[in-house]
Every structure is written in structure tokens, then in C-alpha cells.
N, C-alpha and C positions, 0 to 999 in steps of 0.2 A: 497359662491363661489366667487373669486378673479377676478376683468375682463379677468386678464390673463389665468386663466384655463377656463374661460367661450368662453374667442377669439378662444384659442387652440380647446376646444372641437369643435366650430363650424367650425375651420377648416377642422379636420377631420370627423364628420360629412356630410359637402361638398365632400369632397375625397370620402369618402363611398358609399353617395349616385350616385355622377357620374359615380364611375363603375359599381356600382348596375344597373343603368339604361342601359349604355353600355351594359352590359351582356343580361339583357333581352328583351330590343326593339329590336333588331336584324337589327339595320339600317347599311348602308354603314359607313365607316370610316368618311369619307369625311362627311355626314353628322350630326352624333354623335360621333366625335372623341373620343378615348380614352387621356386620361391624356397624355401619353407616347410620343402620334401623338402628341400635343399640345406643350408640353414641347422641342419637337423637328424639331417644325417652330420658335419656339421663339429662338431656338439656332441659328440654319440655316439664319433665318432673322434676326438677332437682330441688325444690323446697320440702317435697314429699321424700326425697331420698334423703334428705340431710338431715331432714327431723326422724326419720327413721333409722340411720347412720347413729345420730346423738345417742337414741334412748337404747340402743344395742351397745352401743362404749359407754356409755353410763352402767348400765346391767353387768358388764362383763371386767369394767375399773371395781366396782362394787365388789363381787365375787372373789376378784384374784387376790384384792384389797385382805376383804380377811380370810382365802385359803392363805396367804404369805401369812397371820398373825396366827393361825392356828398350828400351819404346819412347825413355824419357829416355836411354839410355846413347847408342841411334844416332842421335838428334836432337841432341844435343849433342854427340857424335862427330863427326857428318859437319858440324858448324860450324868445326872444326880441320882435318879429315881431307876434303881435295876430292874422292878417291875413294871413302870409304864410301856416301854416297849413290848414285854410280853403279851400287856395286857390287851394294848392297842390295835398290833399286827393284826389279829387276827378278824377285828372288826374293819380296819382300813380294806383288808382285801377285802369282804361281800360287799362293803361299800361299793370299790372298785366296779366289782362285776357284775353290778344289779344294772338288767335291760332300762333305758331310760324312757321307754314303752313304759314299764311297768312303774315307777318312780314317780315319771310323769304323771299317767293315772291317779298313782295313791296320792300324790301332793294336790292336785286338783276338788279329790275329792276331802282330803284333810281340812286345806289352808282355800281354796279358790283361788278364783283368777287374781290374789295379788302377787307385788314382784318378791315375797320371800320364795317362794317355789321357785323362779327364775334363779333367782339367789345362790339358793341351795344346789341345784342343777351344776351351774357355774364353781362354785365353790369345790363338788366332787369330781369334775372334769379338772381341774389346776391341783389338786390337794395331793394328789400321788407323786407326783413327779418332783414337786417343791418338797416334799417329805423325804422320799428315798432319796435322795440327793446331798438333802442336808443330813442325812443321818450318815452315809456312807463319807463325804466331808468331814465331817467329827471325828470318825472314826480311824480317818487317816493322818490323821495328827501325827507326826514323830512323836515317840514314845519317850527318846530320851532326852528332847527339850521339854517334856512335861515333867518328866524325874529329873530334871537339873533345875526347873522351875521350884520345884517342890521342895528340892532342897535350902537355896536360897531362903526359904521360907514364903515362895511367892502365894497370893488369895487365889480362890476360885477364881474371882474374876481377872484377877494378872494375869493367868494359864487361858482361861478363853479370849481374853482379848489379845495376847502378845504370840500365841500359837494356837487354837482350836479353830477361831474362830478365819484365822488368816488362811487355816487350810483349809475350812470350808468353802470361801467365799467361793474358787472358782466352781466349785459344782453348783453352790447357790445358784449362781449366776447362768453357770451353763442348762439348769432347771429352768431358766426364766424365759429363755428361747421356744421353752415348748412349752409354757404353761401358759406365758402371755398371750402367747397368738390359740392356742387352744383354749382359752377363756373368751374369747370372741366367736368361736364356733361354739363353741354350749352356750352363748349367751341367744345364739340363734336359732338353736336348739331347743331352748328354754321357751322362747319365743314361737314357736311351730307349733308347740302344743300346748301352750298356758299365757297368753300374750295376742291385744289387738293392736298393736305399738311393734315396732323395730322391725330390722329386715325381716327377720322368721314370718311376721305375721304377711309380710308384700309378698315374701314368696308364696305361702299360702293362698292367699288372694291370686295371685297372677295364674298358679296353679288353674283355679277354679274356672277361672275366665281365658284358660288356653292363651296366657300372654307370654310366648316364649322371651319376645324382647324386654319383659318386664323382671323375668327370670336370669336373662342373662344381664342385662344392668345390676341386680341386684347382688349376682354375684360377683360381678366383677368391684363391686364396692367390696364386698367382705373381703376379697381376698387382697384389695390393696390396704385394707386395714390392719388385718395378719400382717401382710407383707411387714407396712410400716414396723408395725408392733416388733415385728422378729428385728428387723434392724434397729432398731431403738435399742434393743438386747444388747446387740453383737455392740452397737459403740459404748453403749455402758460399758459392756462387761472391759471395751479395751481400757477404758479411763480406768475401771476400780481396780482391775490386773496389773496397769502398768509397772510398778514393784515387780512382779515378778520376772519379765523380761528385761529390766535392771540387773 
């Protein structure tokens, strides 16, 4: 099976099952909207969704923007520098695993409601995956095209650009499939708890006001923007690959 009949299938598999359930929970509209309710707030509203669409891919373009600049600075830092990965590891994990309950909070009460908190949120959600990826990319360089390099007399930079960096790309790249579309969920994330802008803050709202149709339009934007986002990935990644299936 093709991904493309495989996406389709599970499209309408999704559709199936939503009215299947509709039909038989027997909830209020408002609660278990039908497709129909759904597709019919996102009409109604759609100046409200697209401006709130914008400033969540604005938030989470931002974030990924410089987790990619940081995460490249100390993956290729710590290829010169034997101590910065020591140094780092150890702080990237608590990074990692600090509740974003608790983060959230402390940034609120730090910085306020502006969008560096958002930022930052974004930035620790994308920064692990783009990290370990390129680090273990580097790492898998042949050994003895870098001492053939070496010998020739070739620079640092000839050895990263003609083998380090060629065997990093494809993890790069396969990093970016999860980071991408996961910078749009912390962007919303971000948004939930430090933000009157972008979906986080509609769901919120909708929340409050028992709008389940406003809740399921809202999701179903995010996840066709993930969606997009991951495929945007997958065709990059075939354009910068191609070389390798050569």
C-alpha cells in the first residue's frame, strides 16, 4: 500500500468513526459535534481562525528558527571542543524533563505575558531531537574517509563539508519531521498558558464556554498544520537525500 492510500484510508476511517460515535453516545451538539457543526464554525469563524492559525506558525517558525541555530552551534562545537558535550548533556536533559506546568509558571512570573516565554517553551520542545540527531550524524562519519582526508592534507572545513556534514544530513533531516510538527504543538502549548493570541488561547476560550465545536475546529487546524509541516519534511528531506539513492 502507497502512503497515499494509506493517509486516504485513514482519513476516512477518522470520518467514519466520528459519526459512528455521534450516532451512538447520544451527547449534545455542542458537546460531540457532528462533522457538519464543525465544518460550519470553521466557515463562520474563519477570519478568527486564520488570524489565530498565523500567530501560532509565526510562534512556532520563530522557536524551531533558532532551536535549529543553537542546536547546530553545539553539535558542531562539541566536534572541536571535547568538553562542551560533557558539559552540556547534562543540562539539555533537566532541560528536557522539566513539567511545562512548572516552566510555564516560572516564565510568567519571570518575563510576563510576552511572546519570549512562548519562545522559549517552543525552542525546548524542538531542541532535543535536532540535537541528538546531529550529534549521532557526526558521529557516524567513516572513520577512514576522515584519515584519508587528513592525510591529503585536507582543512577542518574540507572533512565537514566533503564527509561529516554529508553524513549527518540525513538524521538532520529525519530530526526535522519531529521537530517541525512538534514546534507547533508547543507553540500551542505556549499559548494555553502565556498567550491571548493563537489557537492555545481559542481552545482555552472554547473550554470555558463549553464550545466543543470550537474545540474540534481548532483542532483539526493544528493538526492539518503538523500534518502539512511533517510533509514539507518528508519532500525536503527527498530533494537534499537524493545523492544518496544515486
Amino acid at each position: 500500500m502507497t502512503d497515499r492510500r494509506a493517509y486516504l484510508l485513514m482519513f476516512v476511517s477518522v470520518a467514519a468513526v466520528w459519526l459512528l460515535a455521534v450516532r451512538l453516545a447520544g451527547l449534545p451538539p455542542l458537546t460531540l459535534p457532528p462533522p457538519s457543526l464543525v465544518g460550519q464554525v470553521l466557515w463562520d469563524e474563519r477570519a478568527t481562525f486564520a488570524e489565530s492559525a498565523l500567530s501560532t506558525l509565526s510562534t512556532a517558525l520563530m522557536g524551531y528558527a533558532a532551536a535549529n541555530v543553537i542546536a547546530l552551534a553545539l553539535a558542531i562545537g562539541a566536534l572541536y571542543l571535547s568538553w562542551l558535550e560533557a558539559f552540556t548533556t547534562p543540562w539539555v536533559v533537566v532541560l528536557k524533563n522539566i513539567p511545562f506546568v512548572s516552566l510555564a509558571s516560572l516564565l510568567i512570573i519571570t518575563m510576563g505575558s510576552t511572546i519570549l516565554p512562548r519562545l522559549i517553551i517552543v525552542v525546548l520542545v524542538c531542541f532535543h531531537p535536532l540535537l541528538a540527531n546531529l550529534n549521532q550524524g557526526l558521529k557516524s562519519a567513516d572513520p577512514v574517509l576522515v584519515d584519508r582526508l587528513r592525510t591529503l592534507n585536507g582543512s577542518r572545513w574540507e572533512i565537514f563539508r566533503h564527509v561529516l556534514w554529508p553524513s549527518a544530513l540525513p538524521y538532520y533531516l529525519a530530526a526535522h519531521e519531529i521537530a517541525f510538527t512538534t514546534s507547533i504543538v508547543g507553540a500551542i502549548v505556549a499559548e494555553w498558558f502565556l498567550s491571548r493570541q493563537g489557537l492555545g488561547h481559542v481552545l482555552v476560550k472554547a473550554m470555558t464556554e463549553y464550545r466543543g465545536d470550537r474545540i474540534y475546529a481548532a483542532t483539526l487546524i493544528s493538526s492539518a498544520m503538523s500534518f502539512a509541516a511533517y510533509w514539507l519534511c518528508r519532500w525536503l528531506g527527498r530533494r537534499l537525500t537524493r545523492w544518496q539513492r544515486v
